[in-house]
C-alpha positions in Angstrom: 277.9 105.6 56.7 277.7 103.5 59.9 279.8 100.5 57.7 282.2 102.9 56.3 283.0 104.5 59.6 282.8 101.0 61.1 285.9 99.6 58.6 287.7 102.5 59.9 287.8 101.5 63.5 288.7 98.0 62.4 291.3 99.2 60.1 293.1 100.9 63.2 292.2 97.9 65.2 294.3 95.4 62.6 296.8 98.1 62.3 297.6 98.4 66.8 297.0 94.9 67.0 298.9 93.3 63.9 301.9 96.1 64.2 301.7 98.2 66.9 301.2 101.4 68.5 303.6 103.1 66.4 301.6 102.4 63.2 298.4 103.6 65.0 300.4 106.9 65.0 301.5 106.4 61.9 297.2 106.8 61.0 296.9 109.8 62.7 299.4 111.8 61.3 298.5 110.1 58.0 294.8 111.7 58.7 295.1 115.1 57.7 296.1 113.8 54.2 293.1 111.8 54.2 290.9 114.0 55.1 292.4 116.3 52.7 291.3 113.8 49.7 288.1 113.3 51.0 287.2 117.0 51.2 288.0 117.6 47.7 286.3 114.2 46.9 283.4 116.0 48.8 283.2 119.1 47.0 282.9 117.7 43.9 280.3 115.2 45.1 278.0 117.3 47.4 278.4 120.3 44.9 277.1 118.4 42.3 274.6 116.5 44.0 273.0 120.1 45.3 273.3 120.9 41.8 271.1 117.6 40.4 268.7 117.0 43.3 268.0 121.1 41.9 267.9 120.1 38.7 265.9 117.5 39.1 263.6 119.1 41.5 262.7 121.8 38.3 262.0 118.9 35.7 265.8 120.0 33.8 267.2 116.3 33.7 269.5 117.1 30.7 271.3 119.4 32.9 271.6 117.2 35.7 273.1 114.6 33.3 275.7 117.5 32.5 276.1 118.4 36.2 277.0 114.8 36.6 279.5 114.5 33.3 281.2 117.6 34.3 281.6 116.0 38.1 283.3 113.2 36.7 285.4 115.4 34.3 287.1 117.2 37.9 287.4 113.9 39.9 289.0 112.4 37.7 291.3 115.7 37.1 291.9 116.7 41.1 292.5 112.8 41.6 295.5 112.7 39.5 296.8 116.4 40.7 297.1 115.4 44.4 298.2 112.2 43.4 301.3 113.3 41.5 302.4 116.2 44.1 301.7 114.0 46.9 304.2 111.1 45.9 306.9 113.7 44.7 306.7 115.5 48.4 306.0 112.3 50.4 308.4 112.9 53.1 308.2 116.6 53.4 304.4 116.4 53.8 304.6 114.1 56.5 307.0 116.1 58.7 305.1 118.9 57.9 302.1 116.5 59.0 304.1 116.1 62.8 305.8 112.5 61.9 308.5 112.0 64.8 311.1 110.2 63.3 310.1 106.7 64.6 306.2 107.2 63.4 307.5 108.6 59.9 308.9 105.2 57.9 305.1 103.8 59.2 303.4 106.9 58.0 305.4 106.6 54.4 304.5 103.2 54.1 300.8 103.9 54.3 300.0 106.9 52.5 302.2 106.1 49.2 299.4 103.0 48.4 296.4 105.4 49.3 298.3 107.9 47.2 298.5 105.4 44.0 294.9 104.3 44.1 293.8 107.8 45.2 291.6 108.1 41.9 289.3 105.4 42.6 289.0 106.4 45.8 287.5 109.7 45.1 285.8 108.9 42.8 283.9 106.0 45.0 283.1 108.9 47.8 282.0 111.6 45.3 279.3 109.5 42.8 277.6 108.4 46.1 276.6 112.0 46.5 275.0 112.3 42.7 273.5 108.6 43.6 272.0 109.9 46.7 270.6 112.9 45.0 269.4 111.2 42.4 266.9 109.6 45.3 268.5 106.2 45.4 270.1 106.1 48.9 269.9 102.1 48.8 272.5 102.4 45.6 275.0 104.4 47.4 274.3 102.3 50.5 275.3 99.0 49.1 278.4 101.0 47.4 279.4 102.1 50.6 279.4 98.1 52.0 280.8 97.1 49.3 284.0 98.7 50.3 283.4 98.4 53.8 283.1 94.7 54.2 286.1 93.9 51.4 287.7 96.5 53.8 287.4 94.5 56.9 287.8 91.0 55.1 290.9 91.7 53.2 292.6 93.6 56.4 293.7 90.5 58.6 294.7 89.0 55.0 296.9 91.2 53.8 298.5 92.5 57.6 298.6 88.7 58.7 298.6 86.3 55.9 300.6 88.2 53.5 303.0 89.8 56.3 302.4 93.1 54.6 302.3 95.4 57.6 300.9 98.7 57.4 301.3 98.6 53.6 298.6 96.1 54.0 296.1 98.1 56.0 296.5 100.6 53.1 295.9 98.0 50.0 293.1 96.3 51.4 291.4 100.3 51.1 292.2 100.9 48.0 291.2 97.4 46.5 288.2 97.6 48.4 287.3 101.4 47.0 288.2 100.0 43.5 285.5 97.4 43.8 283.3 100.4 44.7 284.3 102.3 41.9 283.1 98.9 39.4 279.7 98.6 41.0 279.0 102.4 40.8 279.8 102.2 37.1 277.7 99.5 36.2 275.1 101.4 38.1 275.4 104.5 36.0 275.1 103.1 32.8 272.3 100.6 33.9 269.0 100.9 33.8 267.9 101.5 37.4 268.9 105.3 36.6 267.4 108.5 34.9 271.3 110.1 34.8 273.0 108.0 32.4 275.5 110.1 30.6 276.9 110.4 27.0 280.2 111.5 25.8 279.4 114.8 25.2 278.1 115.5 28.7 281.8 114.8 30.0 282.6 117.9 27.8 283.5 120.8 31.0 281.2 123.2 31.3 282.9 126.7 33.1 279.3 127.3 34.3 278.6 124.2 36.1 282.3 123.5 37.1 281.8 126.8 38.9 278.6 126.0 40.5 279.7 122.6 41.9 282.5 123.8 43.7 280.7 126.8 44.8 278.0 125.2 46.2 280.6 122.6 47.7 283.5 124.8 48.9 281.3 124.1 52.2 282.1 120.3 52.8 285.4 121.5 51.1 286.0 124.3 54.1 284.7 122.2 57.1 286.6 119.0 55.8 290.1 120.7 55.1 289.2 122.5 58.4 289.3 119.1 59.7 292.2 118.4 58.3 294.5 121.5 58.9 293.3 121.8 63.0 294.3 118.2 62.8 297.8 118.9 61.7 298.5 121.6 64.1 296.5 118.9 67.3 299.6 116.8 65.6 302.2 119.5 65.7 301.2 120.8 69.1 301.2 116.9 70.5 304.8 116.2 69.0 306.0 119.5 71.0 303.8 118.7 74.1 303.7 115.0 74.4 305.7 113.0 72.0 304.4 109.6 70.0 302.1 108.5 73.1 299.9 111.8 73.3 299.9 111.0 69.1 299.5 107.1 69.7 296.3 108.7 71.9 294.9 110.8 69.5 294.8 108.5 66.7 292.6 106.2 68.7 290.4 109.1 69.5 290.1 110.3 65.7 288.8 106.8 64.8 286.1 106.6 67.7 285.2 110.0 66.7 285.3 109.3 63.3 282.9 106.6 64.1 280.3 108.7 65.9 280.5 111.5 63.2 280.4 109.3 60.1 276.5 107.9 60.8 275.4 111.5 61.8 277.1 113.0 58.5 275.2 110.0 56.9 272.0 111.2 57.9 272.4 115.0 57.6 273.6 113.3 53.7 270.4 111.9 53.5 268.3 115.5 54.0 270.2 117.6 51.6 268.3 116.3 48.6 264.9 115.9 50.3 265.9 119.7 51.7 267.1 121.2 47.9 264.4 119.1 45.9 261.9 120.2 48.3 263.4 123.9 48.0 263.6 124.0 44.2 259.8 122.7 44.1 258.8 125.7 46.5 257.7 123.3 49.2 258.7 124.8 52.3 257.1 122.6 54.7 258.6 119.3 53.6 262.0 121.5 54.4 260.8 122.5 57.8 259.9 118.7 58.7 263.1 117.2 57.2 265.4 119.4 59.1 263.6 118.7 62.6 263.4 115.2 61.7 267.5 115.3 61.7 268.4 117.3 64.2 266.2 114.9 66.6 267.4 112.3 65.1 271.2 113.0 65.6 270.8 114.6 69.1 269.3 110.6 70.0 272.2 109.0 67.9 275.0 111.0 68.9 273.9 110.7 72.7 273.5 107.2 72.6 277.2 106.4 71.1 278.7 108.4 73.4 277.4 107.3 76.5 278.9 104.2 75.8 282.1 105.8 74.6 282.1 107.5 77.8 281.1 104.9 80.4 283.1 102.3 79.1 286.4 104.1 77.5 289.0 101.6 79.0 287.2 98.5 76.9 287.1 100.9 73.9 290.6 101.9 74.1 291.6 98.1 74.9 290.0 96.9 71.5 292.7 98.9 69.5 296.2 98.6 71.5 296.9 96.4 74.4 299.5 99.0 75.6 298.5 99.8 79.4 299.8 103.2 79.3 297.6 104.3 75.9 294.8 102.9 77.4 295.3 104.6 81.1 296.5 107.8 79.7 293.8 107.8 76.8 290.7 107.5 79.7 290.5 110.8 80.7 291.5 112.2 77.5 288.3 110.5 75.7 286.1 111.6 78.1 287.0 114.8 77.8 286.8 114.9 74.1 283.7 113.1 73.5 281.0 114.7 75.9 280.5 117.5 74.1 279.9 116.1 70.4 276.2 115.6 70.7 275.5 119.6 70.9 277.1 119.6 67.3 273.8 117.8 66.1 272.9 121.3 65.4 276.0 122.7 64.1 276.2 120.0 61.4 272.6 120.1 60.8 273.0 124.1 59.8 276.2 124.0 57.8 274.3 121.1 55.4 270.9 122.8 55.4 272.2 125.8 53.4 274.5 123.9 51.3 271.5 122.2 50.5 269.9 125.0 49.6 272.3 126.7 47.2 273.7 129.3 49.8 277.3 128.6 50.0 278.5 131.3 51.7 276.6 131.0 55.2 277.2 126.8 54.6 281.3 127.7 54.2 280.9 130.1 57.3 279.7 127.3 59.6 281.9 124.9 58.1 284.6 126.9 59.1 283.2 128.0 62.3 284.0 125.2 64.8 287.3 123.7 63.5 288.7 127.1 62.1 287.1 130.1 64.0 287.1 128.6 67.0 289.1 125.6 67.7 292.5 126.8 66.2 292.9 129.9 68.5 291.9 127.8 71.6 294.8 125.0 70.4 297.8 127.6 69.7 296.4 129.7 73.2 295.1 127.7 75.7 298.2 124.9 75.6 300.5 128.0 76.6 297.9 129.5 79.2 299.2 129.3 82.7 301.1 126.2 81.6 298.2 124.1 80.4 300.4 122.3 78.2 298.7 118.8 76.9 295.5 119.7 79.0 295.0 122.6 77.1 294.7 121.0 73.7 292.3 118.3 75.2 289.8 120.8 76.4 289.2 123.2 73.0 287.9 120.1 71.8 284.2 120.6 73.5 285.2 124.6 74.2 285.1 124.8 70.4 281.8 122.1 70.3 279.8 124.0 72.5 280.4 127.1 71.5 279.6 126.5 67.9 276.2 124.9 68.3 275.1 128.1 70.0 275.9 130.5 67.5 274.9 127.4 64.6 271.4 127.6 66.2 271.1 131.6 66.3 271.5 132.2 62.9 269.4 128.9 61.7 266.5 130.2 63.2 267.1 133.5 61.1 267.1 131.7 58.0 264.0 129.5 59.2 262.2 132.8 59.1 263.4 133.7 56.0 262.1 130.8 54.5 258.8 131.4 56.0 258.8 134.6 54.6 259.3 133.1 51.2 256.3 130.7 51.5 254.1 133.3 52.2 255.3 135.1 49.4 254.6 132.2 46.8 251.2 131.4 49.3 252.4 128.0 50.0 
């Protein structure tokens, strides 16, 4: 996750430096889409993956080999849906998005290649989930480079070699994600794996269709969440500050995006220790996993954002050599960023009872920080006592903060809970 959020920033960073600050803008309205594509790739892929760590957990491989088939089967399906509607509303979306007129032909450009390879793509992000479950984290974790480093290689060629502008930003993800796709393939019907699947489990099964995206509507909720608060940040910074304030936030959204991605990783990496553990009735190895990652991500989400915060001139400077994005951007990314490591244990709850087959408390917490709470504070606060630009800035750690506190009061309820269960079963 560290190399996937890592060919991100130097995506932007080709993009601001090979054609300019207008294409960086051009990214950040082009987000929400993104994000958009990811979260359904997610919901497929964490849904599932709860499903077969489960499955797998209870001895029921054939059913896991089924979970998987029938996770294929919606990729594959979804892919093709958003694909189609997106490049028949291309323009409309994009407005919709908060595209000025000047960041719009940029944004086009872009999303209509992520748009054609869009299948791939999701299907790249949701198998590492079933890989991951499956125990192998070094599989998905050499998928994941595998389309980070083509990523970051074939940037500069395409931008600068080939002249291709953003367009070439754009390819070089999609070529890189198809090379994914390839190597997860030939890992699936290898023999390093216990899921291989026939024909027959690509048939869809309603039951298992249903409890994949139940049990994923979580990353589904806090991912679209993501994307729809992002829309309206977009919206609200057309209105209140034009293409700079946007210019600003799409540098921000990538050095977020880069602190978030490793502690999404690791949070990744305790759902199926957390449901295997839960399946087999072995409540302590759930207790010690989820205080392993919430220490864990408190140290790693400090850590990058001191530096983010001492040092935010240099780390503005690395994307755009535009002296008024990077003097107007200082204070902006200091404001955002201070807050994010009290979200260790916001993220940590929302994945624990995903993990655990409770979807609705998991979509509740998904939604809480960039639904409940950050879109009142973005359509209020900018209009309180004349707030304007400021007051979008600051319901970013408002909206942090708040969630991590009510997060932690209802995951020590379900803590007890679970304790309560193991003495039931005397474990």
């Amino acid at each position: 996750m560290v190399a996937n959020a890592l060919y991100n920033l130097v995506d932007t960073i080709f993009v601001g430096r090979g054609v300019g600050s207008l294409a960086i803008g051009a990214l950040a309205i082009a987000f929400p889409l993104q994000i958009l594509i990811v979260a359904i790739a997610q919901t497929i892929g964490i849904g599932a993956g709860s499903a077969v760590s489960r499955s797998l957990g209870a001895g029921k491989v054939d059913r896991a080999k089924c979970v998987v088939g029938n996770s294929f089967f919606c990729i594959i399906a979804l892919s093709l849906t958003v694909s189609a509607i997106g490049l028949i509303f291309i323009e409309q979306i994009l407005i919709f998005f908060g595209a000025t007129q000047t960041i719009l032909p940029y944004a086009r450009d872009y999303v209509v290649v992520i748009l054609w390879g869009l299948t791939f793509f999701s299907f790249a992000i949701s198998s590492n989930n079933l890989i991951r479950a499956e125990g192998n984290a070094r599989v998905a974790m050499v998928s994941m480079l595998i389309g980070a480093i083509l990523n970051i290689i074939l940037d500069p060629i395409y931008i600068f070699v080939f002249k291709l502008g953003i367009q070439g930003a754009a390819l070089a993800t999609i070529t890189a994600q198809f090379c994914s796709f390839l190597y997860i393939l030939h890992y699936i019907y290898g023999k390093e794996t216990t899921l291989t699947i026939k024909l027959h489990h690509l048939k869809p099964n309603l039951s298992i269709i249903k409890e994949i995206i139940i049990v994923g509507l979580p990353s589904f909720a806090r991912l679209s969440a993501g994307s729809i608060s992002t829309l309206l940040v977009n919206q609200s910074l057309r209105f209140y500050g034009g293409d700079l304030a946007i210019i600003i936030i799409g540098v921000i959204i990538k050095i977020t995006r880069f602190l978030f991605m490793p502690m999404f990783g690791v949070v990744q990496g305790m759902q199926p220790i957390a449901g295997y553990n839960y399946g087999a009735r072995q409540y302590s190895r759930v207790f010690e996993v989820l205080n392993l990652t919430i220490k864990v991500l408190l140290i790693l989400s400090s850590f990058l954002c001191l530096i983010m915060i001492l040092w935010p001139a240099q780390v503005i400077a690395i994307f755009t050599n535009d002296l008024e994005v990077i003097q107007t951007g200082i204070p902006v990314m200091r404001i955002i960023l201070f807050s994010i490591p009290v979200l260790s244990i916001q993220i940590t709850g929302a994945s624990l009872f995903q993990a655990l087959g409770k979807p609705m408390p998991a979509i509740v917490f998904s939604l809480l920080r960039r639904v409940l709470l950050f879109i009142p504070l973005i359509i209020i606060l900018p209009r309180l006592s004349q707030l304007g630009l400021l007051g979008i800035w600051i319901s970013y750690p408002i909206a942090d903060i708040f969630s991590a506190i009510i997060t932690w009061f209802f995951l020590r309820s379900e803590i007890r809970k679970i304790r309560q269960e193991a003495e039931f079963y005397k474990i």
